[in-house]
C-alpha positions in Angstrom: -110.3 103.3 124.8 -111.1 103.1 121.2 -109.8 99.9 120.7 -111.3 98.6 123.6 -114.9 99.6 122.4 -113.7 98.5 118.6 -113.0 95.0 120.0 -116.1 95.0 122.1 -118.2 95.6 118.7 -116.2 93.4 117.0 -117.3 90.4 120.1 -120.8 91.8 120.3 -121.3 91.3 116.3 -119.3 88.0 116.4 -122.1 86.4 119.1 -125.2 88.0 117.2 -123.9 86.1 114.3 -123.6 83.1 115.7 -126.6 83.2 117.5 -128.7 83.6 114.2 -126.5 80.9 112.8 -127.5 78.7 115.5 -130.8 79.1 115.2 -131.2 78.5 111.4 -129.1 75.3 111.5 -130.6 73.0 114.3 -130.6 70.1 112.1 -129.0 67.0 113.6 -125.3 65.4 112.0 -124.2 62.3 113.0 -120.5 62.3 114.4 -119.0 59.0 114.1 -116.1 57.8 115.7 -114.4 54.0 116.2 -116.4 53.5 119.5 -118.5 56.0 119.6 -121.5 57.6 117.6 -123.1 61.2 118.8 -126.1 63.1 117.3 -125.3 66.6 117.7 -127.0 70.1 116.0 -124.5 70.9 112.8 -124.1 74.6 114.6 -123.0 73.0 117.8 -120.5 70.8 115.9 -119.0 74.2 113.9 -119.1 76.0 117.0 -117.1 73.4 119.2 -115.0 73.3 115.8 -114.3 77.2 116.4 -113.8 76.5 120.0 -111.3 74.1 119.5 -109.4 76.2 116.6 -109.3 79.2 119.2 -107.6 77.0 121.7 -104.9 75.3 119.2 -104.4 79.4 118.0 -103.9 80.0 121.7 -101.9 77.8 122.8 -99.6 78.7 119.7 -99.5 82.5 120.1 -98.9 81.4 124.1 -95.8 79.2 122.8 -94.8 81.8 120.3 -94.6 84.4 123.4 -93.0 82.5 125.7 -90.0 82.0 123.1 -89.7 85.5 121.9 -89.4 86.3 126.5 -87.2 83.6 126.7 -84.9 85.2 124.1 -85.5 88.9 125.5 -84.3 87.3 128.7 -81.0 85.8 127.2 -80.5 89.2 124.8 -80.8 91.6 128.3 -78.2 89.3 130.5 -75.9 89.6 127.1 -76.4 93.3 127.3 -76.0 93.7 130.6 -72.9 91.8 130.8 -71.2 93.7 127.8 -72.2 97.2 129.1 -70.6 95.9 132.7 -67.5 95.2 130.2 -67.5 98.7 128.6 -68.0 100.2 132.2 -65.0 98.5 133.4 -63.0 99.5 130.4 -63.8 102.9 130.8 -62.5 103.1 134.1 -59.0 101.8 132.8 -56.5 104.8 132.8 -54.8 105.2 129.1 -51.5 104.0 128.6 -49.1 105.9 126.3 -46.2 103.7 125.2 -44.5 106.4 123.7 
């Protein structure tokens, strides 16, 4: 619950933020590419920037994730498959060769 409401002030700070950052930078930047030129506010150009660095960290964490399952996965079917081995061995009787 606490971290829920900690991250919930942390968002809520975050937008106030960028909302007074909009507002004192509506100056227009020219964004020129090959083909194409755009005239866009400099805060809506840092916050598509932002937008776009929170989707490339995403999308990373996402792949990170989806590795480190994969590998839980492959680690569990090990495990299983040697605790299935140390079952069976269990059930062997001993053999003295004396």
């Amino acid at each position: 619950m606490v971290r829920k409401v900690f991250l919930l002030s942390l968002f809520a700070l975050f937008f106030i933020i960028t909302v007074i950052f909009a507002a004192f930078n509506t100056n227009a930047v020219a964004i020129d590419f090959y083909f194409v030129q755009w005239q866009l506010p400099l805060a809506v150009i840092i916050i598509i920037a932002l937008l776009c660095g929170l989707l490339c960290g995403a999308l990373l964490i996402t792949i990170s994730t989806l590795k480190v399952r994969l590998e839980n996965r492959q680690l569990q079917h090990k495990l299983q498959i040697a605790e299935q081995e140390l079952n069976s061995l269990r059930i062997l009787p001993v053999r003295d060769n004396h």
